[in-house]
C-alpha positions as a Markdown table, in Angstrom:
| # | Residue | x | y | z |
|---|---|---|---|---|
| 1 | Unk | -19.6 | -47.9 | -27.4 |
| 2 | Unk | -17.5 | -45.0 | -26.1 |
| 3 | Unk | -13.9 | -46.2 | -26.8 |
| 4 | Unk | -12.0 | -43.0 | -27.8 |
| 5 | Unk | -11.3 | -40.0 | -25.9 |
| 6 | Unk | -9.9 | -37.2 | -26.8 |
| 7 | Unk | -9.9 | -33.1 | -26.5 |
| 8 | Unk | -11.1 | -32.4 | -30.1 |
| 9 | Unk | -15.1 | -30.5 | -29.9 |
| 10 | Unk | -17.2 | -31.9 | -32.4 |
| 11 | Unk | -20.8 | -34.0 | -32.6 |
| 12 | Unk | -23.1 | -31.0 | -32.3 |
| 13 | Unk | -24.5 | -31.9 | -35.6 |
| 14 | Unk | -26.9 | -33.3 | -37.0 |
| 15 | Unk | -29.2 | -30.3 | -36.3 |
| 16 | Unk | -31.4 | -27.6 | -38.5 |
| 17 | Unk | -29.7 | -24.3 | -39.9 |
| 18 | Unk | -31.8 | -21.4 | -38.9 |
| 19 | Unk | -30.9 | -18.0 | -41.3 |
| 20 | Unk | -30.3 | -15.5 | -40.0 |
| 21 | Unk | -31.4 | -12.2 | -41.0 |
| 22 | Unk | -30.9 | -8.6 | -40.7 |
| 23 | Unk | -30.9 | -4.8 | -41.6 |
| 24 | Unk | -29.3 | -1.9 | -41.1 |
| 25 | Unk | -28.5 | 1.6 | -42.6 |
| 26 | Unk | -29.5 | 0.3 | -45.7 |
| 27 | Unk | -27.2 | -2.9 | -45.7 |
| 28 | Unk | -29.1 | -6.5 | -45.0 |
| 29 | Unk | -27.5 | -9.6 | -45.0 |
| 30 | Unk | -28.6 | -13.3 | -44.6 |
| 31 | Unk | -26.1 | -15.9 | -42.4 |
| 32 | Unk | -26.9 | -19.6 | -41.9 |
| 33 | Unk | -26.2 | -20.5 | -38.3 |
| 34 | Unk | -25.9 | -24.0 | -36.7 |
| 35 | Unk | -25.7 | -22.8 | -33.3 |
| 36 | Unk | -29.2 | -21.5 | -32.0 |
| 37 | Unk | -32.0 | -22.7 | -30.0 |
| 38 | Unk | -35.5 | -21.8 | -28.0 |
| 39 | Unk | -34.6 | -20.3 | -24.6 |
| 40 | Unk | -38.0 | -19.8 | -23.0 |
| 41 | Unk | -41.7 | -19.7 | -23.8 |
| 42 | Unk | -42.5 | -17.3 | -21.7 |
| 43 | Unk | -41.3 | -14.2 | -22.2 |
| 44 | Unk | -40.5 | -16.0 | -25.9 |
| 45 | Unk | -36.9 | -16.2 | -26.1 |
| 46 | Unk | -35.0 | -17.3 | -29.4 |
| 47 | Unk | -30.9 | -17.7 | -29.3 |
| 48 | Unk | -28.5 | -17.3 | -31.8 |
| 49 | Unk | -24.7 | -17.6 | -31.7 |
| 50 | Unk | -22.6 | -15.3 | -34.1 |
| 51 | Unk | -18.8 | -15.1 | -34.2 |
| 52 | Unk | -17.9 | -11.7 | -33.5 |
| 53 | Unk | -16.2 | -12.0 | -37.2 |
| 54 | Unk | -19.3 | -11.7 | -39.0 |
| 55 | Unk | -20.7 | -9.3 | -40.6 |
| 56 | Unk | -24.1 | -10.3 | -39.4 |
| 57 | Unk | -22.9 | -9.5 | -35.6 |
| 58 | Unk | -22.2 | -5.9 | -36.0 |
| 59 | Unk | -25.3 | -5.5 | -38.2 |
| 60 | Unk | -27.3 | -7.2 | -35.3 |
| 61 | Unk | -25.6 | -5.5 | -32.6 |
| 62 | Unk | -26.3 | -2.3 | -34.6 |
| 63 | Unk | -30.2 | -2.8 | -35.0 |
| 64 | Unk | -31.2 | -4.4 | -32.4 |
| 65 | Unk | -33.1 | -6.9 | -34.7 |
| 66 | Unk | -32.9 | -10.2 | -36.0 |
| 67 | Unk | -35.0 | -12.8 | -38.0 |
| 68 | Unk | -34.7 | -16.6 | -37.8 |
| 69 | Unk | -35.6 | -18.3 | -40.7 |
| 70 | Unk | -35.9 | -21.8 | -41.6 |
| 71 | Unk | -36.3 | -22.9 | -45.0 |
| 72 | Unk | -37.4 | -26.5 | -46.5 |
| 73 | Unk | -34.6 | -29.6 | -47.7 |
| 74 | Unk | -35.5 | -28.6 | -51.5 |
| 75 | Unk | -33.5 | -25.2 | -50.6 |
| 76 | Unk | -30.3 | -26.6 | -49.1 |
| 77 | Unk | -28.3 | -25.5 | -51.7 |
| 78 | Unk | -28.6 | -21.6 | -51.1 |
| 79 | Unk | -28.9 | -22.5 | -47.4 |
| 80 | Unk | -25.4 | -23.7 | -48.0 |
| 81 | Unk | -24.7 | -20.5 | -49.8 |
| 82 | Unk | -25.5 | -18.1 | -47.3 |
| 83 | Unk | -22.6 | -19.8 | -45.0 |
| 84 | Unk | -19.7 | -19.8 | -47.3 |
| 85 | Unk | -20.4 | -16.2 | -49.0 |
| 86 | Unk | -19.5 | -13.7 | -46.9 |
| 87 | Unk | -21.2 | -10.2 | -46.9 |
| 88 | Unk | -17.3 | -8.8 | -46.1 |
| 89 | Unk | -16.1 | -10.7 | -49.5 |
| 90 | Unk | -19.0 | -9.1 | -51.5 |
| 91 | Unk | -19.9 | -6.1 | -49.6 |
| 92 | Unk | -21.4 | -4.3 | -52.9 |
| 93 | Unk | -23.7 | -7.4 | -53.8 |
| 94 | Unk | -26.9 | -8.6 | -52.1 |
| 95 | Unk | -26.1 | -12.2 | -50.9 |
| 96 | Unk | -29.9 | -12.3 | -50.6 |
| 97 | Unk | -30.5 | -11.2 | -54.4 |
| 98 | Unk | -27.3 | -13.3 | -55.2 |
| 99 | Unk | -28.9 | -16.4 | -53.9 |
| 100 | Unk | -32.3 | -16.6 | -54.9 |
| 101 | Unk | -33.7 | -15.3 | -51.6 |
| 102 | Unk | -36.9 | -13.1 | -51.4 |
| 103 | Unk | -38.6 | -11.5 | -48.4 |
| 104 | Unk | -41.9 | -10.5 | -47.7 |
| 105 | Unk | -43.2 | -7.2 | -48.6 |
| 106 | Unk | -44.5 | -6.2 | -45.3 |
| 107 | Unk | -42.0 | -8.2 | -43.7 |
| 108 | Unk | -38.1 | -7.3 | -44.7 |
| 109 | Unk | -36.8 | -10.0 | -42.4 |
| 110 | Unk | -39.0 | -12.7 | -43.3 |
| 111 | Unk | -37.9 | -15.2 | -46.0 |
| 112 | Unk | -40.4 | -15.9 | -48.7 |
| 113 | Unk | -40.3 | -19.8 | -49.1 |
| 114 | Unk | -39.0 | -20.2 | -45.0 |
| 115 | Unk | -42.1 | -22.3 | -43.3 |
| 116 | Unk | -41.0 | -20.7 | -40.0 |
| 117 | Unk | -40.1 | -17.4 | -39.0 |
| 118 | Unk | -39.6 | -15.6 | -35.7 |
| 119 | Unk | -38.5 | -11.7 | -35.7 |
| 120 | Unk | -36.5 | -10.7 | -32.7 |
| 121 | Unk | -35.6 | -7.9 | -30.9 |
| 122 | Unk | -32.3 | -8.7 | -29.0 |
| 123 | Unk | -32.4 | -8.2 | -25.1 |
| 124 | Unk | -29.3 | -9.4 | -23.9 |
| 125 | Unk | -25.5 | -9.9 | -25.7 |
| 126 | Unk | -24.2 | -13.0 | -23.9 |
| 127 | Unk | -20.1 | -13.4 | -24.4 |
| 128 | Unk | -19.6 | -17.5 | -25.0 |
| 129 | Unk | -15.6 | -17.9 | -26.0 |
| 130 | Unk | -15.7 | -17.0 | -29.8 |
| 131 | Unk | -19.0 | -16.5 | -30.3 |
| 132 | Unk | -21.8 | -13.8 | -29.1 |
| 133 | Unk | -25.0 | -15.6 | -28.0 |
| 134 | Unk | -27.9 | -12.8 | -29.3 |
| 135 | Unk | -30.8 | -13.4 | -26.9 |
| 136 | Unk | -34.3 | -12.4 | -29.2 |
| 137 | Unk | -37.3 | -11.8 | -27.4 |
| 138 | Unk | -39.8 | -12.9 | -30.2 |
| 139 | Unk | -42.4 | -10.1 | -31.6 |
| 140 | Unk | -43.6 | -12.2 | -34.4 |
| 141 | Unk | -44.1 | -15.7 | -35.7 |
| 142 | Unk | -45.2 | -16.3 | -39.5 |
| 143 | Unk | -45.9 | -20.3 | -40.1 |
| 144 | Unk | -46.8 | -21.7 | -43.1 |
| 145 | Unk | -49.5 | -24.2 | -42.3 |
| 146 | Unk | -48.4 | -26.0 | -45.0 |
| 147 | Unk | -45.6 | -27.9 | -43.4 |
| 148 | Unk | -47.2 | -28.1 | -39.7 |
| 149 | Unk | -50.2 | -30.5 | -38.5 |
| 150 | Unk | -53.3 | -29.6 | -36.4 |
| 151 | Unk | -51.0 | -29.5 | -33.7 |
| 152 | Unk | -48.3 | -27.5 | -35.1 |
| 153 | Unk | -45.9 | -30.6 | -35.5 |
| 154 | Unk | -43.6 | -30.2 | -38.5 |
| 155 | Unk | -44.4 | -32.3 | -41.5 |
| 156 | Unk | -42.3 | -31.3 | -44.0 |
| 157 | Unk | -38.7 | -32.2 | -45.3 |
| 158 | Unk | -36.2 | -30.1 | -43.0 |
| 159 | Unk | -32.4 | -29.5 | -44.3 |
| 160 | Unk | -30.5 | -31.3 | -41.7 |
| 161 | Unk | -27.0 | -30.3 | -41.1 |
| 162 | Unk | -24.2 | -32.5 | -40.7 |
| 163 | Unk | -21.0 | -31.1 | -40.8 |
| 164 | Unk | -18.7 | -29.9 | -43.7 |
| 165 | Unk | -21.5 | -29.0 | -46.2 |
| 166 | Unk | -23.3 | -31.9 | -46.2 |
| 167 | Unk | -26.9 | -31.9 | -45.9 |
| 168 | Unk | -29.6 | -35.0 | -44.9 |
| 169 | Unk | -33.7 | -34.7 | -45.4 |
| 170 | Unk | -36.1 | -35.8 | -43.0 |
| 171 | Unk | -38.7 | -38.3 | -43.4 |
| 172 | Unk | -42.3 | -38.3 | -43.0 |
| 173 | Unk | -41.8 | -41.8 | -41.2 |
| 174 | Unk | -42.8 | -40.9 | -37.3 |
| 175 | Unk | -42.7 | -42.8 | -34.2 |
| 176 | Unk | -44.6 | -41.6 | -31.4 |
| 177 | Unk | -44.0 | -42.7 | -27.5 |
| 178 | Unk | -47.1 | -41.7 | -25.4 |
| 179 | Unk | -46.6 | -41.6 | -21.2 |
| 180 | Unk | -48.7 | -44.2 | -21.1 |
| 181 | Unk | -45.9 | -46.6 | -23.6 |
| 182 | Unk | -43.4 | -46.5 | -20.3 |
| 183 | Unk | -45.8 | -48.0 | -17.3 |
């Protein structure tokens, strides 16, 4: 029941962290973010919220290029990691490196051990209060099949965010609810 009201914003978690990742001039950087979504499938858009704080931002802003990333519940802990440790605290030190993250060789912005990626080129800079929302058109989608079904629904364990570092799995239990379930 709804019985207290209030002014405070909160209760957008539970949801899955996306990485973000990015390069530029020789600097890359990896930053979890809660706060993205799918914004169209056709063109394919991808949207990620960064606070204009971040180190991430201006590297974004800078390329023109993003990756999303989303890596498996056995990998929460450096998940975690690349939200608390800041590329502005440790400027000389790959947070990538420093956390047990690889890329692909052919693909810099593509986590090795992510079982979804999408690489983005940014199209539009959307001003949201404190936060930037980066609009990606996606160029790219690596999978691996792995974690997905014959028709591309997840199976795996996701690292589900709830708030203040802590971290839920999902479960392979399902339930499905077919059109025809509601006549």
């Amino acid at each position: 029941m709804l019985s207290e009201t209030g002014t405070q914003f909160f209760g957008y978690y539970p949801g899955t962290v996306a990485l973000v990742t990015v390069e530029h001039g020789g600097v890359r950087n990896v930053m979890a973010a809660g706060w993205h979504t799918a914004l169209s499938a056709q063109p394919p858009l991808y949207g990620v919220l960064i606070g204009r704080e971040r180190a991430t931002h201006g590297l974004v802003t800078q390329s023109g290029t993003f990756g999303i990333n989303f890596l498996p519940a056995s990998l929460s802990k450096p998940i975690q990691g690349t939200g608390v440790l800041s590329l502005h605290d440790l400027p000389q030190q790959d947070k990538l490196a420093r956390l047990g993250l690889d890329t692909l060789p052919d693909a810099p912005l593509a986590l090795a051990d992510a079982y979804l990626h999408y690489r983005c080129r940014v199209t539009q800079t959307v001003p949201t209060g404190d936060h930037d929302l980066f609009v990606g058109e996606v160029l790219e989608v690596r999978h691996d099949p792995a974690f997905y079904d014959d028709r591309r629904l997840f199976l795996g364990e996701a690292a589900i965010y709830l708030g203040r570092s802590a971290y839920v799995k999902t479960t392979q239990g399902r339930e499905t609810y077919l059109p025809e379930s509601f006549s």
